[in-house]
Steps between C-alpha positions, in 0.01 A plus 500: 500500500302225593697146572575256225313133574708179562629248480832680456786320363871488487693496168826526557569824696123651383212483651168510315127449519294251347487657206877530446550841562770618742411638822896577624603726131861546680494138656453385115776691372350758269722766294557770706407332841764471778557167590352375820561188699185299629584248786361165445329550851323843360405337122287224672313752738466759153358159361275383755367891566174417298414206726564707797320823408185245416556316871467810684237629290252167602602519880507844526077462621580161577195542767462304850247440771477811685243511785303203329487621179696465187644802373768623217813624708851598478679206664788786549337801627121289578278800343233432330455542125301729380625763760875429392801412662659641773782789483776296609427154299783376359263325225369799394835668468613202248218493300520876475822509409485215221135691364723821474246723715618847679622468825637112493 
């Protein structure tokens, strides 16, 4: 299921997306869902997710001089794009895991 765009919002205790719909269905208190608490701490980070996704998105090639020559990089794992990122990169794993691919 692909991601919802931002901006999120707050009403109350639910959380929608720009168009009004609710992203949290048990956070907005639906019939039949249990009721679940959302720290104030966790609402603004399920708020600002949009922002963030799009932030690692653009530096994710951010690119650098690398022997004289300016070329789209990882800034986390420093491969090169197209061949792809490194096994371990942390990046990778994020992105992965917020695209909803195999393997996150």
């Amino acid at each position: 299921m692909p991601l919802r765009s931002g901006p999120w919002t707050l009403h109350e205790t639910c959380i929608s997306d720009a168009k009004g719909y609710p992203l949290l269905e048990a956070v907005c208190g639906r019939a039949g869902s249990p009721e679940i608490s959302v720290d104030p701490d966790e609402a603004r980070a399920i708020l600002a997710a949009p922002e963030m996704y799009a932030l690692l998105k653009e530096i994710e090639w951010a690119g650098n001089k690398v022997d004289s020559n300016l070329v789209d990089h990882c800034p986390c794992c420093g491969c090169v794009r197209p061949d792809g990122h490194a096994t371990f990169c942390r990046l990778a794993a994020v992105l992965k895991a917020v695209e909803g691919e195999e393997n996150a």
